[in-house]
C-alpha positions as CSV (number, residue, x, y, z in Angstrom):
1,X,26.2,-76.3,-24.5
2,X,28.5,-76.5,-21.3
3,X,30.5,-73.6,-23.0
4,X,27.3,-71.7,-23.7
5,X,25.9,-71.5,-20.1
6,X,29.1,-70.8,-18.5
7,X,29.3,-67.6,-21.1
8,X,25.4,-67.3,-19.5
9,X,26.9,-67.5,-15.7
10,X,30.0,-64.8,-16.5
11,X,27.6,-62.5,-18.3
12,X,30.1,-62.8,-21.4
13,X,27.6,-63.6,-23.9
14,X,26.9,-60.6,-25.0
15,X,22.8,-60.6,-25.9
16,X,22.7,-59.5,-29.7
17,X,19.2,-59.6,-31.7
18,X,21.0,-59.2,-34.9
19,X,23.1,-62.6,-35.0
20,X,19.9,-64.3,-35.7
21,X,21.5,-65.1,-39.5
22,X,25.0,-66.1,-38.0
23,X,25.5,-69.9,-37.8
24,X,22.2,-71.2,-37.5
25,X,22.5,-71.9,-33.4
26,X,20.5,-70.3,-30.8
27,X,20.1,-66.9,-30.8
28,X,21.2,-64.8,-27.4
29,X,17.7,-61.7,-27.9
30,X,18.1,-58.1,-26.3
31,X,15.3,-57.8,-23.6
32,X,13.9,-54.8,-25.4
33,X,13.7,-56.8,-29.0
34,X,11.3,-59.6,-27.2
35,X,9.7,-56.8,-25.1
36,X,8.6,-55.1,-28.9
37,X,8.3,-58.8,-30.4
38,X,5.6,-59.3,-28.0
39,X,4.0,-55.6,-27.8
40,X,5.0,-55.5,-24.1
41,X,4.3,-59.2,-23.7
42,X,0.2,-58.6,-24.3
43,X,-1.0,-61.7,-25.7
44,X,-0.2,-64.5,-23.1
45,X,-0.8,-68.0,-24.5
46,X,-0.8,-69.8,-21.4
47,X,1.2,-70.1,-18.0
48,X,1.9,-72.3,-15.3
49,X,4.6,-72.5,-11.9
50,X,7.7,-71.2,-13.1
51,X,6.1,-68.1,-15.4
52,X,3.9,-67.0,-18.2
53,X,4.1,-67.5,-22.2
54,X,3.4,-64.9,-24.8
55,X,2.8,-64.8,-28.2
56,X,5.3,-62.8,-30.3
57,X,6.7,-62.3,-34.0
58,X,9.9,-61.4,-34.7
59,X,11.3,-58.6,-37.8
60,X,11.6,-61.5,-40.2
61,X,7.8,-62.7,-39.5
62,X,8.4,-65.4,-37.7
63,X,6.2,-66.5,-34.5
64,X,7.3,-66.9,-31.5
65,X,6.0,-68.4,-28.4
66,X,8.5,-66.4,-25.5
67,X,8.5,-68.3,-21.9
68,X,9.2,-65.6,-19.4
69,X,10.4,-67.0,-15.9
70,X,9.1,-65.6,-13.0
71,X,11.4,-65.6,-9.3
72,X,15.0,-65.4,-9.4
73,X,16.2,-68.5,-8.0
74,X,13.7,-71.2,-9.6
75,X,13.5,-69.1,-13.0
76,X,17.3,-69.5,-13.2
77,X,17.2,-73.0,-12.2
78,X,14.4,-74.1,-15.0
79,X,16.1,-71.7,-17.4
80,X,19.3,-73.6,-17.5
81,X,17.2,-76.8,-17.7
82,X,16.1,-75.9,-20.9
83,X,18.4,-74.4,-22.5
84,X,21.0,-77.5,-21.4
85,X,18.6,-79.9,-22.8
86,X,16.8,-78.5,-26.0
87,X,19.8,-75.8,-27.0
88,X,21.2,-78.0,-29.3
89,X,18.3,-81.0,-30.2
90,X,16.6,-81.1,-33.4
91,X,14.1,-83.2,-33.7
92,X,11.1,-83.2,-35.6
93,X,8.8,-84.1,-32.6
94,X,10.8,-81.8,-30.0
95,X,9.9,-78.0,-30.0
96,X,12.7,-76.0,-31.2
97,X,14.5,-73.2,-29.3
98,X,15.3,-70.7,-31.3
99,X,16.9,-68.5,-28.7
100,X,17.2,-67.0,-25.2
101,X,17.4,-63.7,-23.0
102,X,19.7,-63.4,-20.0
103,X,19.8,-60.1,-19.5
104,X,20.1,-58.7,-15.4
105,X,17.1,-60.5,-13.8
106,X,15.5,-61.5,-16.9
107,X,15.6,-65.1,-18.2
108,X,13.5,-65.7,-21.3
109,X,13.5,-68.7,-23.9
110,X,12.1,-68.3,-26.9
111,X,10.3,-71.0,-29.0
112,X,8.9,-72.0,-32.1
113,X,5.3,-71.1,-31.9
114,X,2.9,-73.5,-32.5
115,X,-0.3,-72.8,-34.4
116,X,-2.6,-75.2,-32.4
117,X,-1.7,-75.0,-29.8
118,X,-1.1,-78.2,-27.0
119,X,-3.2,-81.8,-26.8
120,X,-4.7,-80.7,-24.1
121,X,-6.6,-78.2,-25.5
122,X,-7.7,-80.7,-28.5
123,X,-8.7,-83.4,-26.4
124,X,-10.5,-81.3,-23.0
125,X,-11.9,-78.1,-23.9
126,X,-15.3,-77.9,-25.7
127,X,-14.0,-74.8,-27.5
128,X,-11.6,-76.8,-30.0
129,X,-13.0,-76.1,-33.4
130,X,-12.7,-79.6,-34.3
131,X,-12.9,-83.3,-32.9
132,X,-8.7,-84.8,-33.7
133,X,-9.7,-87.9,-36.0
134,X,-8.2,-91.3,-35.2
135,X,-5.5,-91.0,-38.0
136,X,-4.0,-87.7,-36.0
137,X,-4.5,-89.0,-33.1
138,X,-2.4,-91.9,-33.9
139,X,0.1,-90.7,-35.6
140,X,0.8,-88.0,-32.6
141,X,1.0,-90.9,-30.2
142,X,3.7,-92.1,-32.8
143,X,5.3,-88.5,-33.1
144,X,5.8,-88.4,-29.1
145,X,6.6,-92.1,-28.9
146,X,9.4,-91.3,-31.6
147,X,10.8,-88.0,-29.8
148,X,10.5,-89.2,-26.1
149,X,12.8,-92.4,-27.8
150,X,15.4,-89.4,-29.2
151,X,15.9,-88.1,-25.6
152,X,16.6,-91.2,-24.1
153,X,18.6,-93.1,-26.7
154,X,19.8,-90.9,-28.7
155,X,21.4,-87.4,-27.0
156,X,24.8,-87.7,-25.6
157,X,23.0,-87.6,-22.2
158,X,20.1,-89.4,-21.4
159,X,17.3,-86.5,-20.8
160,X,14.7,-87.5,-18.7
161,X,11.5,-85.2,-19.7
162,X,9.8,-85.9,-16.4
163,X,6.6,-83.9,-16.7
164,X,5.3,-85.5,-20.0
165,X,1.1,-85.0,-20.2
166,X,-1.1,-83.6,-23.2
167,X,-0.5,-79.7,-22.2
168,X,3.3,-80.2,-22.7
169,X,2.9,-81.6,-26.0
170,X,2.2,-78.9,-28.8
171,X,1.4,-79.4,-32.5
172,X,2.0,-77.5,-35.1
173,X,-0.2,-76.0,-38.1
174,X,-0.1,-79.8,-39.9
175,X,-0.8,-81.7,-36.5
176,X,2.7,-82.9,-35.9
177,X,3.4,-83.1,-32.1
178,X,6.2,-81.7,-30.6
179,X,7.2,-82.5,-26.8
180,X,7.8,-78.9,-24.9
181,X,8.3,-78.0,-21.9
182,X,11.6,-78.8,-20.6
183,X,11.6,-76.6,-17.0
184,X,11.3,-80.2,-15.0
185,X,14.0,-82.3,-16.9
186,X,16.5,-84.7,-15.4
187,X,20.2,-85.8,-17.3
188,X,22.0,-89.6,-16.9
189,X,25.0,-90.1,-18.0
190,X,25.4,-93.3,-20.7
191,X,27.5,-94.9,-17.7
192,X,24.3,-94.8,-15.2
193,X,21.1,-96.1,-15.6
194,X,19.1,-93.8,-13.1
195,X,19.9,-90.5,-11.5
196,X,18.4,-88.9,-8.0
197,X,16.2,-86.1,-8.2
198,X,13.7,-84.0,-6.3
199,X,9.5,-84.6,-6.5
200,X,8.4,-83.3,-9.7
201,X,5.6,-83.5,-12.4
202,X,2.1,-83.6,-12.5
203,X,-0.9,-85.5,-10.9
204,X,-2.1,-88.0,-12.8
205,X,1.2,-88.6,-15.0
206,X,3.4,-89.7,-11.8
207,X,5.0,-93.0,-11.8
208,X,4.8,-94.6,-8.3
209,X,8.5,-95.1,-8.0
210,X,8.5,-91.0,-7.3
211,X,6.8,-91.9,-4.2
212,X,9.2,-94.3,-3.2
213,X,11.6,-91.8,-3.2
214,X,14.1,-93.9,-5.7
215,X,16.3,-92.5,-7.9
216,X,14.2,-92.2,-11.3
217,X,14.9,-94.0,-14.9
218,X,13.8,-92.9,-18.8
219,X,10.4,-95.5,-17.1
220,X,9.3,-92.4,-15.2
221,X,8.6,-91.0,-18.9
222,X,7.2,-93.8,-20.3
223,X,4.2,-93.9,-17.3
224,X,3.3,-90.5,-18.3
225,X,3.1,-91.9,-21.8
226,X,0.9,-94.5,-21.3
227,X,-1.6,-92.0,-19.3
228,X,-1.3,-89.7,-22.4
229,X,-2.1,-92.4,-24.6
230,X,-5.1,-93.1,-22.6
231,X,-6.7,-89.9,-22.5
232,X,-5.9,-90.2,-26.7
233,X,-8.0,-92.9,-26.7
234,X,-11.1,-91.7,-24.9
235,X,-10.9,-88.0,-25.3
236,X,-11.5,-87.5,-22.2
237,X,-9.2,-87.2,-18.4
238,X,-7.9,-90.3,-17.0
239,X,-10.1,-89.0,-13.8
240,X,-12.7,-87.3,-11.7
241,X,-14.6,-87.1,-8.8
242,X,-18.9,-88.2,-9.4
243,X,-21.3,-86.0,-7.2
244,X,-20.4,-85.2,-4.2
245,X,-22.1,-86.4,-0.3
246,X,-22.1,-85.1,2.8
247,X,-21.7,-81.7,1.4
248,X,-22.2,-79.7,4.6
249,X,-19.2,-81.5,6.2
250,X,-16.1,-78.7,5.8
251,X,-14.1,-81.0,3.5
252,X,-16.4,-81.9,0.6
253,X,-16.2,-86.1,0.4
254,X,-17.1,-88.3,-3.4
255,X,-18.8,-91.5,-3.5
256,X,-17.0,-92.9,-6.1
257,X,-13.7,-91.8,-8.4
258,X,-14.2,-92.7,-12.2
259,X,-11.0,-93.4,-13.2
260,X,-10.5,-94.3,-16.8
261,X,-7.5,-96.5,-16.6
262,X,-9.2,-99.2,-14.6
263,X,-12.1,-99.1,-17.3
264,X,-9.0,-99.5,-19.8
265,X,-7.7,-102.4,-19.0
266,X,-11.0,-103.8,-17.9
267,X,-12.3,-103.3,-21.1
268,X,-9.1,-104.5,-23.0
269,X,-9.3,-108.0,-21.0
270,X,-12.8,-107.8,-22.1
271,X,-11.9,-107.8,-25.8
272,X,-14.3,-104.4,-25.8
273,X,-12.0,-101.8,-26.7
274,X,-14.6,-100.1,-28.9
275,X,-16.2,-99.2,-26.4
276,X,-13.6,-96.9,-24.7
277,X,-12.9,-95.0,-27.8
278,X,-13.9,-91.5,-28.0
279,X,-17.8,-91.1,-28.9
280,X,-17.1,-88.1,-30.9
281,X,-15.6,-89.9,-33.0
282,X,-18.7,-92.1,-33.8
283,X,-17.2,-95.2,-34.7
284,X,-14.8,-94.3,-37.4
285,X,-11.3,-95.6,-36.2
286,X,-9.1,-98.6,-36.9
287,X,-9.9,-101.3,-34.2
288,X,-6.7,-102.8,-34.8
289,X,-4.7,-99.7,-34.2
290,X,-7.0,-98.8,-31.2
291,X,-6.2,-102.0,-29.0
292,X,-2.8,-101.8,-30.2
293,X,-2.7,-98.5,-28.4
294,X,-4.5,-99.6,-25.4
295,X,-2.2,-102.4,-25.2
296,X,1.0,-100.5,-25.1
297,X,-0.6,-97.6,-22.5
298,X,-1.5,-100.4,-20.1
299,X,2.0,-101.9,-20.5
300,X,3.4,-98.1,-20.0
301,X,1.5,-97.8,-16.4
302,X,2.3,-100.8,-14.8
303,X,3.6,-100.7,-11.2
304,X,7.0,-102.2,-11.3
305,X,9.6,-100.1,-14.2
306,X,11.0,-103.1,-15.6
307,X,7.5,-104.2,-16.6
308,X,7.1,-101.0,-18.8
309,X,8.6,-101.2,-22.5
310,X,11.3,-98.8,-24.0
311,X,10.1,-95.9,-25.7
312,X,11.8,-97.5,-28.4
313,X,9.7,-100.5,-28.1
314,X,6.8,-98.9,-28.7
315,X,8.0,-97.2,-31.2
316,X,8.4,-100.6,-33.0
317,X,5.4,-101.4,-31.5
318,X,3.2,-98.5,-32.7
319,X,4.9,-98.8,-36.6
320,X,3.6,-102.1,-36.8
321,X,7.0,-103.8,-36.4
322,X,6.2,-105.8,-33.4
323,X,4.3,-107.7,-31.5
324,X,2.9,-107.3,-27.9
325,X,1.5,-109.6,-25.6
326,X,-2.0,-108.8,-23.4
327,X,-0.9,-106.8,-20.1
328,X,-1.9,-107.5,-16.5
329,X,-3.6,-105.7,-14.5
330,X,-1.1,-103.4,-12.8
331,X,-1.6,-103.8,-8.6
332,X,-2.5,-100.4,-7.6
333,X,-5.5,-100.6,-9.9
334,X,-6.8,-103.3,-8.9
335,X,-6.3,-102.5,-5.1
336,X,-7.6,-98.6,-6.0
337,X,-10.8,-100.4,-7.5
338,X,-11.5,-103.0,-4.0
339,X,-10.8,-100.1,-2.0
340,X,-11.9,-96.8,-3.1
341,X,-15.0,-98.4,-5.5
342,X,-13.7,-97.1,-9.0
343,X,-16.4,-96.5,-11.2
344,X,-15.0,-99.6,-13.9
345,X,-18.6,-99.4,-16.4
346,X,-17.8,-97.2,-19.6
């Protein structure tokens, strides 16, 4: 992969549509192939910081998701990311890059498209056709659990994801999840435990160690995880803000903040995690399964890193194959819930 992105770099590799049968690696696409792929790049599946997805299908029928990077500098700087850390992974719970486009001032990747789309959009938007049921939604919690584990444990460098959260986890036409997105993602050596990087990721999925300004470990992952897991659980996001007061002020203020991982754990100490499950669902899960979930999550979010499991802990964890204890309640929630009046009632 080194080799491949100095080729990149020295504009040696030599963008060919046609070696898509050579080899099975990557495959370097012509600008004007993915321009025609896409019909001029007209049916945009999503977008975000760094550019703007599109929907495309290439000569042999297959579809394509294309990620087109927008400004020079960042564009080049997330494109190598990716390409560094998915070019050569296959894993059954990591999307797969099928090729790339450096051609002058474009930078492309090209993925496996996925027919439904992200978690995000099964869990949050009232358009979904369908409520997940509590067998897929397990078993995708398993699926990420088992791919975030790959990157950590099992690439010759560690690759720390470090914007994992339900829009950056796809699934595919039989529900299988697959972790994408790979524009944020930090390397560490097998001879270092944690590497330095800058601020990234999203609210809501940031370990508080980013805030400290530490260098990060695989644990920065497993946070996000855990908030995933959460917002499996109850269908809904981890937060938001109730009705607002003192509206005609110029910066609108809440009374309270409902956030769902202080009801979590609540709850879980409570021995009432029925009652945090998803209401769409109307009952029909497996307890069991359920708290074991809301177990590991609250593990996965607890202040200090070296309170949070492995990924491949809970993956043992998850397949049944071990045990785990009753977490605390991690510090900042309890001191969010005395000092900003958390909403804690399901």
């Amino acid at each position: 992969m080194l080799v491949l992105l100095l080729l990149i770099r020295k504009n040696k590799f030599k963008p060919l549509y046609n070696n898509q049968g050579t080899g099975g690696g990557i495959i370097a696409f012509r600008y004007t192939d993915l321009v025609r792929a896409t019909k001029n790049f007209s049916e945009k599946l999503g977008g975000g910081g760094f550019g703007s997805i599109y929907k495309g299908v290439l000569k042999d029928s297959t579809s394509i998701a294309v990620k087109r990077l927008d400004g020079a500098r960042q564009g080049e700087k997330q494109f190598r990311a990716e390409v560094s850390s998915v070019g050569l992974i296959q894993h059954i719970n990591i999307v797969k890059l099928i090729g790339f486009c450096c051609e002058g001032d474009h930078r492309l990747l090209v993925y496996e498209h996925m027919l439904n789309g992200s978690l995000e959009g099964h869990l949050f938007e009232k358009s979904s056709a369908a409520v997940l049921d509590w067998n897929t939604r397990y078993q995708i919690a398993l699926g990420v659990a088992k791919g975030l584990c790959y990157l950590h444990q099992s690439c010759h460098k560690c690759i720390i994801h470090c914007d994992i959260k339900p829009g950056n986890i796809l699934v595919d036409a039989s529900f299988v999840p697959k972790i994408a997105d790979f524009g944020l993602a930090a390397f560490v050596g097998r001879d270092f435990s944690r590497v330095m990087t800058t601020f990234r990721g999203t609210a809501g999925y940031l370990a508080p160690e980013w805030l400290s300004g530490v260098a990060i470990t695989p644990k920065i992952d497993v946070y996000g995880f855990g908030m995933v897991l959460l917002e499996i659980i109850s269908g809904r996001r981890n937060s938001s803000l109730e009705t607002p007061y003192n509206t005609r002020s110029s910066s609108t203020r809440y009374q309270n903040v409902d956030f769902f991982p202080v009801q979590a754990i609540s709850k879980l100490h409570g021995r009432d995690v029925k009652s945090l499950v998803d209401p769409q669902l109307h009952g029909d899960f497996n307890l069991e399964e359920a708290e074991r979930v809301c177990k590991v999550a609250c593990w996965c979010i607890q202040d200090n890193e070296f309170d949070r499991p492995t990924m491949g802990e809970i993956v043992r964890v998850l397949d049944g194959l071990q045990k785990i204890d009753m977490p605390p309640m991690p510090r900042l929630l309890a001191a969010l819930t005395e000092q900003f009046g958390v909403v804690t009632s399901v």
